[in-house]
KEFIMAR-496875 format. One record per residue: x, y, z of N, C-alpha, C, O in turn; residue number from 1; residue in one letter. Coordinates in Angstrom, 1 decimal. Each point is the difference from the previous one (the first is absolute). Layout:
BEGIN
((X, Y, Z), (X, Y, Z), (X, Y, Z), (X, Y, Z), NUM, A)
...
//
This chain:
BEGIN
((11.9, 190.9, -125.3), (0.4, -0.5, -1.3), (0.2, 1.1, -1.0), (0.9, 0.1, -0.8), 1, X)
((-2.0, 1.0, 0.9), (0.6, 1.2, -0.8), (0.9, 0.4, 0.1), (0.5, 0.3, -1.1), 2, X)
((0.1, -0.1, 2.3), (1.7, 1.0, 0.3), (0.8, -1.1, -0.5), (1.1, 0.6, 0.0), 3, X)
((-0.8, -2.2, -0.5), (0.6, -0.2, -0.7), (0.1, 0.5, -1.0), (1.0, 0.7, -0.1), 4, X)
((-2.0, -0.8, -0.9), (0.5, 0.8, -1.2), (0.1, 1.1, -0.4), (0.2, 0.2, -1.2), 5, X)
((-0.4, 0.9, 2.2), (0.4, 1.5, 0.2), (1.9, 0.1, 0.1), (0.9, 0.7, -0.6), 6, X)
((-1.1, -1.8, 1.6), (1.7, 0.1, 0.3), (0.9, -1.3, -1.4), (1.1, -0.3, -0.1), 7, X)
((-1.9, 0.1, -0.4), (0.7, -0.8, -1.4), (0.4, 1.0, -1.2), (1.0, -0.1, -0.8), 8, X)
((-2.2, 1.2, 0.8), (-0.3, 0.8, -0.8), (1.4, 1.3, 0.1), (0.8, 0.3, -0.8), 9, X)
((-1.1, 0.3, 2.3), (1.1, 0.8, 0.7), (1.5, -0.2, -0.6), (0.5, 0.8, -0.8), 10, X)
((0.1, -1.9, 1.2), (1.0, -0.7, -0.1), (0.4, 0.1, -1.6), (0.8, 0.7, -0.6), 11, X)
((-1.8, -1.6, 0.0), (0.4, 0.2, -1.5), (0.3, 1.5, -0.7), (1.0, 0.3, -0.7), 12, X)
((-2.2, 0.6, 1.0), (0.3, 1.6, -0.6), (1.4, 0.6, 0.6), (0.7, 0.8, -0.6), 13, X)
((-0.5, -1.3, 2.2), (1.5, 0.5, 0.6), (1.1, -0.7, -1.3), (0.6, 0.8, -0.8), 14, X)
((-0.6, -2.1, 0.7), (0.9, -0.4, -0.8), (0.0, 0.2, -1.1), (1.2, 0.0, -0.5), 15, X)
((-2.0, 0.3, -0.3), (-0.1, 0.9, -1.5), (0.4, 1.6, 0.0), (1.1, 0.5, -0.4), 16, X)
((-1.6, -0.1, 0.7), (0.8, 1.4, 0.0), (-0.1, 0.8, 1.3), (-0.9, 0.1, 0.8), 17, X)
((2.0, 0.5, -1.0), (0.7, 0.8, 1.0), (-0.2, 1.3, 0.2), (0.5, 0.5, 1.1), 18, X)
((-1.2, 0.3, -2.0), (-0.6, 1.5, 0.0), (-0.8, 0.2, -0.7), (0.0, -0.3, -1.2), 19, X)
((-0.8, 1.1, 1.8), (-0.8, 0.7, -0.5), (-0.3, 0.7, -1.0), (0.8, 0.9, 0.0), 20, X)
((-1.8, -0.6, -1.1), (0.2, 1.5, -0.7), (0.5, -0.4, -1.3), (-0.1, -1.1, -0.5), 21, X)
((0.8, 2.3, 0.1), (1.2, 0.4, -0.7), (1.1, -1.3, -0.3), (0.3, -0.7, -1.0), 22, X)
((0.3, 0.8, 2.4), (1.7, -0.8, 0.2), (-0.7, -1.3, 0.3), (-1.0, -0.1, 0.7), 23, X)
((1.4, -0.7, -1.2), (0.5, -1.8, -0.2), (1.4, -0.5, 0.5), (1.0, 0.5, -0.5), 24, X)
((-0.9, -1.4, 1.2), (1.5, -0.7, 0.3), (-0.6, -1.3, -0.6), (-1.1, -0.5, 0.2), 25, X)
((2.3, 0.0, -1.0), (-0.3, -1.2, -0.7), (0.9, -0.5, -0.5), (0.9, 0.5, -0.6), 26, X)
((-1.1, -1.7, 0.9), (1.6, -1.1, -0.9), (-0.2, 0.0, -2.0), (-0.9, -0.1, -0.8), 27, X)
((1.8, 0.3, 0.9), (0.2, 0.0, -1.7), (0.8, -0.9, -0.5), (1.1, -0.1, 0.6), 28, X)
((-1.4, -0.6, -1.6), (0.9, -0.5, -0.8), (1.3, 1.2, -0.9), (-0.2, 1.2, 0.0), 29, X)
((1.4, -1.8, -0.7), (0.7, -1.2, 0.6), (0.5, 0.1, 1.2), (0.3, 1.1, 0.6), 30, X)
((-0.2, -2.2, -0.2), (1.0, -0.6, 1.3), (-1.0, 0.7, 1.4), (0.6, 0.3, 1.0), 31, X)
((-1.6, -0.2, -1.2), (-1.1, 0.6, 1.5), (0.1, 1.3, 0.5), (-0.6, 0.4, 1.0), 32, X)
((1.3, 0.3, -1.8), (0.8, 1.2, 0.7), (-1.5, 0.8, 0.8), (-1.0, -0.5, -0.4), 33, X)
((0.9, 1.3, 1.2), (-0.6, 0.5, 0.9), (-0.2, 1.3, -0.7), (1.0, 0.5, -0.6), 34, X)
((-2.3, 0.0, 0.6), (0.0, 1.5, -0.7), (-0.9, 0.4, 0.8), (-0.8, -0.7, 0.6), 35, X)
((0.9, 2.6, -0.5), (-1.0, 0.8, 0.5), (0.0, 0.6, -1.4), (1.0, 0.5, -0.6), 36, X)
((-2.9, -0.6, 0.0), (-0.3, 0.5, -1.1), (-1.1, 0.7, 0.6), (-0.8, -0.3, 0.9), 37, X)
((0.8, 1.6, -1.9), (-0.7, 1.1, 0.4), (-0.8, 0.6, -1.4), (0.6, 0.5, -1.0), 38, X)
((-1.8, -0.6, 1.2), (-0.6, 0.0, -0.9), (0.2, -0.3, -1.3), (-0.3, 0.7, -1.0), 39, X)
((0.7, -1.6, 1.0), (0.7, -0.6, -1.4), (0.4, 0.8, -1.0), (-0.3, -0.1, -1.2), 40, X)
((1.2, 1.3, 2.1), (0.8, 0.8, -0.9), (1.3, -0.3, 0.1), (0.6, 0.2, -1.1), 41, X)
((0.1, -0.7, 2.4), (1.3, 0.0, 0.0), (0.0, -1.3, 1.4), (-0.9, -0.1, 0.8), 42, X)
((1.9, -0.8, -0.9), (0.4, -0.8, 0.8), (1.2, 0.2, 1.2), (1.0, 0.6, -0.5), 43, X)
((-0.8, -0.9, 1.4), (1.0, 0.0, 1.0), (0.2, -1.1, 0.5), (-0.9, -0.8, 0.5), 44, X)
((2.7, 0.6, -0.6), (0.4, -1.5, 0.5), (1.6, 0.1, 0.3), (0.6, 1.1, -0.1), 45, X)
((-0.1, -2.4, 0.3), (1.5, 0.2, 0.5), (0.4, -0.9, -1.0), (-0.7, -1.0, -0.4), 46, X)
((1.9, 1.3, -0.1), (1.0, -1.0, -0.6), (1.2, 0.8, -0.3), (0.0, 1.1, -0.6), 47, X)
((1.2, -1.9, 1.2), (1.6, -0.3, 0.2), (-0.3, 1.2, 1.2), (0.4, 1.1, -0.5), 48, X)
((-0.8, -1.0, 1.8), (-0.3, 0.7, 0.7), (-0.2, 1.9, -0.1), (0.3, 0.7, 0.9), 49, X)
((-1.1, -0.3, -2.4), (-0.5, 0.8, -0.4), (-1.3, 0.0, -0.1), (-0.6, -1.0, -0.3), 50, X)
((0.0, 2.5, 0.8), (-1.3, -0.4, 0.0), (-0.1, 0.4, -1.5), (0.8, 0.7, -0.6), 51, X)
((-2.0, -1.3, -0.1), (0.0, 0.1, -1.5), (-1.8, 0.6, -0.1), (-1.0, -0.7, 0.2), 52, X)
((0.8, 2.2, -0.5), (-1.2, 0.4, -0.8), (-0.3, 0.0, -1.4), (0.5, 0.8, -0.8), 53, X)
((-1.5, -1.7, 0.4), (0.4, 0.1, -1.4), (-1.5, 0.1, -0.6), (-1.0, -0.4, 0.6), 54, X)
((1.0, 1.2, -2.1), (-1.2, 0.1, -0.4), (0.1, -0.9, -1.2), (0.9, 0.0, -0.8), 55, X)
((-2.4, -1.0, 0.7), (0.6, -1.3, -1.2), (-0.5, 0.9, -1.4), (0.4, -0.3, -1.1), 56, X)
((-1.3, 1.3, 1.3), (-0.7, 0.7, -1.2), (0.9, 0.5, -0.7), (0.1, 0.0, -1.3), 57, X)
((0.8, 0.4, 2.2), (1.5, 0.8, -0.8), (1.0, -0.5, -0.2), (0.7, 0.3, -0.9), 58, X)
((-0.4, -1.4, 1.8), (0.8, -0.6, 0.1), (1.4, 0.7, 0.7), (1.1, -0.4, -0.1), 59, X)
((-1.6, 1.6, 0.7), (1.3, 0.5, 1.3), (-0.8, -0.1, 0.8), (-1.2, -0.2, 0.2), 60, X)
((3.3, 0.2, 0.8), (0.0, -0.4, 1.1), (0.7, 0.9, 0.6), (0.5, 0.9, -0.7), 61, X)
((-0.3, -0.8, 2.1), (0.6, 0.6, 1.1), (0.9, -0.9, 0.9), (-0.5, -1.0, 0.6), 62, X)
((1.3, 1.2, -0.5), (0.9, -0.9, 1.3), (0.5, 0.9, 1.0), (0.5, 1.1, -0.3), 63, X)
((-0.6, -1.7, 1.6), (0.5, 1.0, 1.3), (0.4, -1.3, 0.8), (-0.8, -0.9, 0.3), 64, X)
((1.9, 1.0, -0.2), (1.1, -0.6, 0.8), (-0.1, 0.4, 1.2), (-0.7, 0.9, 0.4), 65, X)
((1.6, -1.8, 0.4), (-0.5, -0.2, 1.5), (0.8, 1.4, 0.5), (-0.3, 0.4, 1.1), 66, X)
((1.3, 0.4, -1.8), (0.9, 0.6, 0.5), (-0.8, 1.4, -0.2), (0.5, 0.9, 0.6), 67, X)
((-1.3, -0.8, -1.3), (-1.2, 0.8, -0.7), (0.6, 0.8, -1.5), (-0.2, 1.1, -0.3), 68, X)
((1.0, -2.2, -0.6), (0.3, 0.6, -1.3), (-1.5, -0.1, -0.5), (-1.0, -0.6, 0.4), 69, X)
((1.2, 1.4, -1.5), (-1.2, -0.4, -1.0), (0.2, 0.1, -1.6), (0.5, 0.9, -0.7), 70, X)
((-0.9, -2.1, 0.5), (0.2, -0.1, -1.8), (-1.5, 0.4, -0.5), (-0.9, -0.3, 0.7), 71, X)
((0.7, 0.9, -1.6), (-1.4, -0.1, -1.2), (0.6, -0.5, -1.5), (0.9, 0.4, -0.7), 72, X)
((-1.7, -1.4, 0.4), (0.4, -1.0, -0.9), (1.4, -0.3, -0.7), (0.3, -0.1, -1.1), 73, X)
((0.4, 0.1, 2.0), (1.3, -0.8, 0.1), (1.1, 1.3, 0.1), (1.2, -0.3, 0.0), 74, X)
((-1.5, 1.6, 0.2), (0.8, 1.2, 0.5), (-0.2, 0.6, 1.1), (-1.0, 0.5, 0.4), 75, X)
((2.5, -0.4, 0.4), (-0.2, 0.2, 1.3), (-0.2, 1.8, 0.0), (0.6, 0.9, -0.7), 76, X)
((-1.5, -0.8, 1.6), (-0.3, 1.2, 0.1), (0.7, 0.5, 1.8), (0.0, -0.6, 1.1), 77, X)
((0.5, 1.8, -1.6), (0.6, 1.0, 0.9), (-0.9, 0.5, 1.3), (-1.0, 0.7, -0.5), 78, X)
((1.0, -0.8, 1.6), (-0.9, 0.6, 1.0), (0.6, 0.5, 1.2), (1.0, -0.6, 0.5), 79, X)
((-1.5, 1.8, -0.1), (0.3, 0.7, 0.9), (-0.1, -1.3, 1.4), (-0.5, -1.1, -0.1), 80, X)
((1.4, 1.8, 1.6), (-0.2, -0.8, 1.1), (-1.2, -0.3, 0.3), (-0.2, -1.2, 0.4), 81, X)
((-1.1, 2.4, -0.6), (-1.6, -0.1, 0.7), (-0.2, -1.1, -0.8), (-0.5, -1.1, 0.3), 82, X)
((0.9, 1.4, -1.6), (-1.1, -1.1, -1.1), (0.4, -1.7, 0.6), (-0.7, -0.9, 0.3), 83, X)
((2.5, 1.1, -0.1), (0.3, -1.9, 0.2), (-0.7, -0.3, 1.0), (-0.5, -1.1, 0.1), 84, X)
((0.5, 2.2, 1.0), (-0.6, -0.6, 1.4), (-1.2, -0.7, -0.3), (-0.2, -1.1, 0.4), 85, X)
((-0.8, 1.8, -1.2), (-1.6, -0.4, -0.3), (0.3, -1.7, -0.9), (-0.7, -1.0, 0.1), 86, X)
((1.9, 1.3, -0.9), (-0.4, -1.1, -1.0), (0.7, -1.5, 1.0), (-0.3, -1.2, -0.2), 87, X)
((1.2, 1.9, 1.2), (0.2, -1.1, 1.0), (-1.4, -0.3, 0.7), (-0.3, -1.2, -0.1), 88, X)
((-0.4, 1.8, 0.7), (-1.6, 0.0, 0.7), (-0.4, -1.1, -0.7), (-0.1, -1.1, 0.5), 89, X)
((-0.2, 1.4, -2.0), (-0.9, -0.4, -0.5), (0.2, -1.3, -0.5), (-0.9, -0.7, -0.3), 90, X)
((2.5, 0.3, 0.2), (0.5, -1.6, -0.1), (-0.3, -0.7, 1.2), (-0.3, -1.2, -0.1), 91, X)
((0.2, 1.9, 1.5), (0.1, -1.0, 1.1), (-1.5, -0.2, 0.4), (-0.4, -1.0, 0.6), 92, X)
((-0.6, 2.3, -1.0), (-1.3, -0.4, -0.2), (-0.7, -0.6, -0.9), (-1.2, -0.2, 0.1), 93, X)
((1.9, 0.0, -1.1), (-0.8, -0.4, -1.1), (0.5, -2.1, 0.4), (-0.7, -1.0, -0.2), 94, X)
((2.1, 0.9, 0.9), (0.8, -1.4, 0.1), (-1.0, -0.5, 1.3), (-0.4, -1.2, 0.3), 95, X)
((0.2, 2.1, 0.2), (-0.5, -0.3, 1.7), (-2.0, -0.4, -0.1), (-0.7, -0.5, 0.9), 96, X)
((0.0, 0.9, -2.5), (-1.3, -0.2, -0.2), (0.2, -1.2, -1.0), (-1.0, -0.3, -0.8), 97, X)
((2.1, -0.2, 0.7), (-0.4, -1.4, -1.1), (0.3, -0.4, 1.3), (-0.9, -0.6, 0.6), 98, X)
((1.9, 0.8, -0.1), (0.9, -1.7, 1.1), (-2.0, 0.0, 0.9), (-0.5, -1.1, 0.0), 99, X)
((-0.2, 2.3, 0.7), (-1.0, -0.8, 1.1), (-1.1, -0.3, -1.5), (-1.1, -0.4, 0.4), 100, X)
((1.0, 0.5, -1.6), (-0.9, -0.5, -0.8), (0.3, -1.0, -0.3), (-1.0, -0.5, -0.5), 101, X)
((2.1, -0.6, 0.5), (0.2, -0.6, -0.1), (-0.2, -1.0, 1.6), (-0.3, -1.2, 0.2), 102, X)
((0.5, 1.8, 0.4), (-0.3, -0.5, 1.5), (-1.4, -0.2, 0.2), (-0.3, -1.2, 0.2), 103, X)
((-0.4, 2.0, -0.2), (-1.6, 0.0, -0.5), (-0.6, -0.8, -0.9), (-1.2, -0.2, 0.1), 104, X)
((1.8, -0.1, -0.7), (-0.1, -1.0, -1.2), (-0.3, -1.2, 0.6), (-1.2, -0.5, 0.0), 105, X)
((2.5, -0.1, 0.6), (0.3, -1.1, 0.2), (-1.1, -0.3, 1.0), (-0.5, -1.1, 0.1), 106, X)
((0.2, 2.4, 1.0), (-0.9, -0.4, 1.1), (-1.5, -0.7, -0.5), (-0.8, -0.8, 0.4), 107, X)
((0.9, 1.7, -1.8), (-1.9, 0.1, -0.5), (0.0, -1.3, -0.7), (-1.1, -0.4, -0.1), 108, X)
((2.4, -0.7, -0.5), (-0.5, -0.7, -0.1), (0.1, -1.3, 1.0), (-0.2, -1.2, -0.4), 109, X)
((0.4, 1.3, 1.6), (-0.1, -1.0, 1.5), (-1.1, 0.8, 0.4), (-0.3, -0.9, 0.9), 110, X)
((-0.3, 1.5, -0.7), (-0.9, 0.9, 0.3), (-1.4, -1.1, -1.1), (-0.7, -0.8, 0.5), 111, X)
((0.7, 1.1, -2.0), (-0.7, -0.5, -0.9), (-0.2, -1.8, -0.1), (-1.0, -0.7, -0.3), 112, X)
((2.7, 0.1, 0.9), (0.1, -1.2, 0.1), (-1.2, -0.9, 1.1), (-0.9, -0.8, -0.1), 113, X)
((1.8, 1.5, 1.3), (-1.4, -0.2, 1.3), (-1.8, 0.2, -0.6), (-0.9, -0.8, 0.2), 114, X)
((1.0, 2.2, -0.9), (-1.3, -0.4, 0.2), (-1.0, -1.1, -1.2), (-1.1, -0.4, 0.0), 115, X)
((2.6, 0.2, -1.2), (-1.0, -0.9, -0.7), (0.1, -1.7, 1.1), (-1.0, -0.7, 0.2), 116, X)
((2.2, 0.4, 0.3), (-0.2, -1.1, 1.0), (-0.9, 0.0, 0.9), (-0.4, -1.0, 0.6), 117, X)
((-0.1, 2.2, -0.4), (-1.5, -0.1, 0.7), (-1.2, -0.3, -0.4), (-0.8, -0.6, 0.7), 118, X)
((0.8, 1.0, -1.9), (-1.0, -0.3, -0.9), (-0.2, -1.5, -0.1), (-1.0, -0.7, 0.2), 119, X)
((2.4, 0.3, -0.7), (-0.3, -1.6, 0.0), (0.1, -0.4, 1.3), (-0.3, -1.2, 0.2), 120, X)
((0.5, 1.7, 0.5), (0.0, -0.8, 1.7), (-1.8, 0.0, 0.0), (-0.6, -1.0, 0.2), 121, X)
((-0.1, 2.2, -0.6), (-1.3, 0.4, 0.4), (-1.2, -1.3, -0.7), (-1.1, -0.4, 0.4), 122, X)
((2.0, -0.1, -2.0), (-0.6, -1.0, -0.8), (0.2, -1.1, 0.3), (-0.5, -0.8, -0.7), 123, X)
((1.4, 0.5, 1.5), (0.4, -1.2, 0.4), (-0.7, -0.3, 1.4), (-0.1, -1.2, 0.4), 124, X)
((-0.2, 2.2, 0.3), (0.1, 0.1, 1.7), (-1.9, -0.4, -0.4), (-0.6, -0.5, 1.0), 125, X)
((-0.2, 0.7, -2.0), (-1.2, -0.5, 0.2), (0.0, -1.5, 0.6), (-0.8, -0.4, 0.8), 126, X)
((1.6, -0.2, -1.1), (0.1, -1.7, 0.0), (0.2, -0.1, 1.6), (-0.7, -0.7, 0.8), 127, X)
((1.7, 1.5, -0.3), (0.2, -0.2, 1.8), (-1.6, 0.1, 0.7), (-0.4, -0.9, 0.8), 128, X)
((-0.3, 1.8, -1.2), (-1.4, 0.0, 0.4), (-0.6, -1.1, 0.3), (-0.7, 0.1, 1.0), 129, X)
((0.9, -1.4, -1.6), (-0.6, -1.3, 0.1), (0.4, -0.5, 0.7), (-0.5, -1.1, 0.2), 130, X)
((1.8, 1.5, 0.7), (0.8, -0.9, 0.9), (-1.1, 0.1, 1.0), (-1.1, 0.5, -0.3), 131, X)
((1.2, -0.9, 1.4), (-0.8, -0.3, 1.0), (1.0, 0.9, 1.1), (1.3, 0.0, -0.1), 132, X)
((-2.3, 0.7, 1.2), (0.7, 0.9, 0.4), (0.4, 1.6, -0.4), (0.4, 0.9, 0.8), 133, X)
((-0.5, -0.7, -2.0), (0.3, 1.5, -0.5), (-0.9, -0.2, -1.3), (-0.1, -0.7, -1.0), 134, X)
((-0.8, 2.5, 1.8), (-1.0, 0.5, -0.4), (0.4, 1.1, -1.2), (1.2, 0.3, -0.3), 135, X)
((-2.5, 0.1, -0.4), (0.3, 1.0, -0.8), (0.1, 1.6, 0.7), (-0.2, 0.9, -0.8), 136, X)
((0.6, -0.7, 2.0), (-0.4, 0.8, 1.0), (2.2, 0.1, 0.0), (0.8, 0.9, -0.1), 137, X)
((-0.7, -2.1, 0.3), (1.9, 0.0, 0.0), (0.3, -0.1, -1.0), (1.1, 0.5, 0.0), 138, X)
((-1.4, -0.8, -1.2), (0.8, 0.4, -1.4), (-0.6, 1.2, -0.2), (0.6, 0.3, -1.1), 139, X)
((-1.3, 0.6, 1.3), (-0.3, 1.5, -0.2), (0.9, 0.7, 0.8), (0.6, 1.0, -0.4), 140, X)
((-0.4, -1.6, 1.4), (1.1, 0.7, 1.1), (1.4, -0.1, -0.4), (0.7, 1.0, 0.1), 141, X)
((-0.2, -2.1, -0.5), (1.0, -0.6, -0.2), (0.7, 1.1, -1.5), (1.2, 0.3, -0.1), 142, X)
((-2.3, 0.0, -0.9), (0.7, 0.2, -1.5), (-0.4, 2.0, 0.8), (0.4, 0.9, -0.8), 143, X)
((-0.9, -0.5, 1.8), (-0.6, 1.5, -0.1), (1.5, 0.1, 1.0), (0.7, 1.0, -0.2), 144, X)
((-0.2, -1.8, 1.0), (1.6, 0.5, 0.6), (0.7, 0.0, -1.0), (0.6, 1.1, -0.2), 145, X)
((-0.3, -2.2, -0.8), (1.2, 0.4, -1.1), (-0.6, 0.9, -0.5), (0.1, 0.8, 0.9), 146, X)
((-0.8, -0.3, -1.8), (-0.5, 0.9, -0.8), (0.5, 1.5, 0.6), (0.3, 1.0, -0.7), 147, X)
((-0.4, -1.0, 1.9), (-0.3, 1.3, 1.3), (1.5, 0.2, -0.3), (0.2, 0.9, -0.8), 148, X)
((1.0, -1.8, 1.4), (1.1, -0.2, -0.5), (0.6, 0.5, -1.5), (0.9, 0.8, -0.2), 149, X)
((-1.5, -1.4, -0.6), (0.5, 0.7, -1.7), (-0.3, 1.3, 0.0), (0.7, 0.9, -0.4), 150, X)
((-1.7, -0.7, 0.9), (-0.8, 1.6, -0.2), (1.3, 0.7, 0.7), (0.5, 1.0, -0.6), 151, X)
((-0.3, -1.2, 1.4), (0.8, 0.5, 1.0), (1.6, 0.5, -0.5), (0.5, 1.1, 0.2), 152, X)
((-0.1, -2.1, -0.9), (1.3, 0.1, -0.7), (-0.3, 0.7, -1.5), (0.9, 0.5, -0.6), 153, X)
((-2.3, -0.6, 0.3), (-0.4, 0.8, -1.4), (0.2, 1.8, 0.4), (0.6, 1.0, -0.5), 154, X)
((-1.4, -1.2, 1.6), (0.0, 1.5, 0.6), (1.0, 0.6, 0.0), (-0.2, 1.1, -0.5), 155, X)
((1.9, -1.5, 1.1), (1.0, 0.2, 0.2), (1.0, 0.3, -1.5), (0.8, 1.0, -0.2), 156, X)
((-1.2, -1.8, -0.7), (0.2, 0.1, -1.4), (-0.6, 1.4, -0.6), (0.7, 0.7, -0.7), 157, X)
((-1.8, -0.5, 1.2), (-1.0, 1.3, -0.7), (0.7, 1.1, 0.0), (0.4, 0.6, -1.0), 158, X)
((-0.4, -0.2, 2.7), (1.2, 0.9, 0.4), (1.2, -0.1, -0.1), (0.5, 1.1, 0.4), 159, X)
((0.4, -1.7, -0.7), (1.0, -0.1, -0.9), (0.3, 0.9, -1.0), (0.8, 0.9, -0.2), 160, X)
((-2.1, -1.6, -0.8), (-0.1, 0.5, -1.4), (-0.5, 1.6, -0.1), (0.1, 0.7, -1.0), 161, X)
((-0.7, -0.4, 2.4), (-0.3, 1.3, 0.2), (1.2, 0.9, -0.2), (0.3, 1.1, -0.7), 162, X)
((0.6, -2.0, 1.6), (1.4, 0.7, 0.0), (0.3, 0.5, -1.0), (-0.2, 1.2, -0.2), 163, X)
((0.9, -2.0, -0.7), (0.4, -0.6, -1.4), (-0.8, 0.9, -0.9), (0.5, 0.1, -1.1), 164, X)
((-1.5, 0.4, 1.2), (-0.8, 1.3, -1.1), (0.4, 1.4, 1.3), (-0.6, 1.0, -0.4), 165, X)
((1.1, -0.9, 1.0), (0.6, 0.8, 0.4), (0.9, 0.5, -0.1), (0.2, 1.2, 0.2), 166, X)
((0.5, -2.4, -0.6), (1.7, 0.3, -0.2), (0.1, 0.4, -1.8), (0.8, 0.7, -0.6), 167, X)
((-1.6, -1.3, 0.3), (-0.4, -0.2, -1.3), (-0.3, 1.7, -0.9), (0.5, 0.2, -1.1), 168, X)
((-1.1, 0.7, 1.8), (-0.4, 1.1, -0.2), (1.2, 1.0, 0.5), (0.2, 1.1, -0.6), 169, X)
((0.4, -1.6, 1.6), (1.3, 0.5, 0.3), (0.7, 0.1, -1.3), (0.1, 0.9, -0.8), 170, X)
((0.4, -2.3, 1.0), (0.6, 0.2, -1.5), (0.0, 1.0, -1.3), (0.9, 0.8, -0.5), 171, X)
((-2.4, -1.2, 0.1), (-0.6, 1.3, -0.8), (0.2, 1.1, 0.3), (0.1, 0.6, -1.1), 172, X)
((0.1, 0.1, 2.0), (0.3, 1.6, 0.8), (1.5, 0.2, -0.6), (0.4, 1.0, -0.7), 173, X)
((0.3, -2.0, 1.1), (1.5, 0.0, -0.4), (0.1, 0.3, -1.2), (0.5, 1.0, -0.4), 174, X)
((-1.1, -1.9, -0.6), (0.2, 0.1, -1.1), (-0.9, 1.5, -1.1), (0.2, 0.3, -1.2), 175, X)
((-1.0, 0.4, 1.9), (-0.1, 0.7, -0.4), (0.5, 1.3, -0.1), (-0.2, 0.9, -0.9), 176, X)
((1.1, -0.8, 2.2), (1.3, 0.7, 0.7), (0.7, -0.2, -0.8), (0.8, 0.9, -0.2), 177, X)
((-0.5, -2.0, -0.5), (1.5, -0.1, -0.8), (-0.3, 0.6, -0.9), (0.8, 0.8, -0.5), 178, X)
((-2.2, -1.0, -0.2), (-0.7, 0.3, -1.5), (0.6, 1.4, 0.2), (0.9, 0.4, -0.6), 179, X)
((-1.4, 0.3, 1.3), (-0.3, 1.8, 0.0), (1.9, 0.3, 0.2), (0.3, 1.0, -0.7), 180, X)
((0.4, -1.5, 1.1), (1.2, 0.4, 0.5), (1.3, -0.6, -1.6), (0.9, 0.7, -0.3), 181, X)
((-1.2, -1.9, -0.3), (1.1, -0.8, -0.3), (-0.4, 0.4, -2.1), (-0.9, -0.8, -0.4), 182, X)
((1.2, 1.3, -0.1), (-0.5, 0.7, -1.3), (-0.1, -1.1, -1.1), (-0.8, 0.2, -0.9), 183, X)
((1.7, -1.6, 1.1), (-0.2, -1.3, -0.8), (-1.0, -0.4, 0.5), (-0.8, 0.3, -0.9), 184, X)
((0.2, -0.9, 1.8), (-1.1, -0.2, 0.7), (-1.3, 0.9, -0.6), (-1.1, -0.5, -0.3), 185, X)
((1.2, 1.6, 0.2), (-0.8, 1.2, -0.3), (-0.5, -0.1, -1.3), (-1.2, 0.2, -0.3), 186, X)
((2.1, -0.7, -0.7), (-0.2, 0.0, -1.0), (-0.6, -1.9, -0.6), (-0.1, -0.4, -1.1), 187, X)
((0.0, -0.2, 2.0), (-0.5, -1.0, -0.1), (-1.6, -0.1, 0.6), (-0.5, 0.0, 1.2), 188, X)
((0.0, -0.2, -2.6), (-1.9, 0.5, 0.5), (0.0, -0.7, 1.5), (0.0, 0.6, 1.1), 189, X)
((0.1, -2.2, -1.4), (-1.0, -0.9, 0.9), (0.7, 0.0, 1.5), (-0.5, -0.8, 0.8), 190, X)
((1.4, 1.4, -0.6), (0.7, -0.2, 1.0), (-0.6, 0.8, 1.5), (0.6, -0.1, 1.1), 191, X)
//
């Protein structure tokens, strides 16, 4: 009966957040848009198929297009071949850690679903006890297989998300590469 609500517990923190630390992936209002926010200095997200960094303190932003242009607050800035290559990197890594956070997402909350249906299977399943024929020996058995099961697909979720702060830090590398190399970038503190 414990490893129910270990694995209720599991499930829900998978489905609440996605990293660790620092970096947060999280739906935002308007319209749910998906963000990787990092230390609540600057945000990363996609819209009209740009990835968009933006700081709300200052209210700039950054855009890097799929083709790897780059604008800083609404002026396109000039970059060498090395630089577009990275700023292409960093659109297809930064596009490729919302699409499995969002994937992740969706797991953590079928993942969180199962295990609160367990929970009420677990509050409901006292009543089967009275049947005649099944003992408290088979509803222990019965809710410790589903349970074993959620944990199981929680597990799979964990590592995932392991990923996903992997890729996550990648990212960061990239972007610190651009900072040192790209002089608009440079001159923007939070970036």
């Amino acid at each position: 009966m414990k490893n129910i609500f270990i694995v209720v517990i599991c499930a829900c923190i998978s489905a609440g957040s996605l990293l660790a630390g620092d970096v947060k992936i999280k739906l935002e209002d308007p319209g749910m848009r998906l963000k990787i926010e990092y230390d609540d200095d600057y945000k990363v997200y996609k819209k009209h198929g740009d990835i968009i960094i933006e700081n709300e303190d200052s209210e700039e932003e950054v855009a890097i297009s799929e083709e790897g242009e780059l604008w800083v607050n609404g002026d396109k800035v000039r970059v060498r071949r090395s630089e577009r290559t990275l700023l292409v990197e960093y659109h297809e890594l930064a596009l490729a850690i919302l699409e499995k956070a969002e994937d992740i997402g969706e797991e953590g909350v079928k993942v969180g679903l199962k295990g609160a249906e367990l929970g009420v299977k677990a509050a409901t399943g006292v009543f089967k006890i009275l049947l005649p024929g099944y003992t408290t020996e088979d509803f222990e058995e019965e809710m410790e297989e589903a349970a074993e099961k959620i944990e199981k697909k929680a597990e799979k979720l964990e590592k995932q998300a392991e990923k996903l702060e992997t890729m996550s830090e990648h990212l960061q590398d990239i972007q610190d590469d651009l900072r040192a190399r790209v002089d608009e970038l440079e001159e923007l503190e939070w970036f």
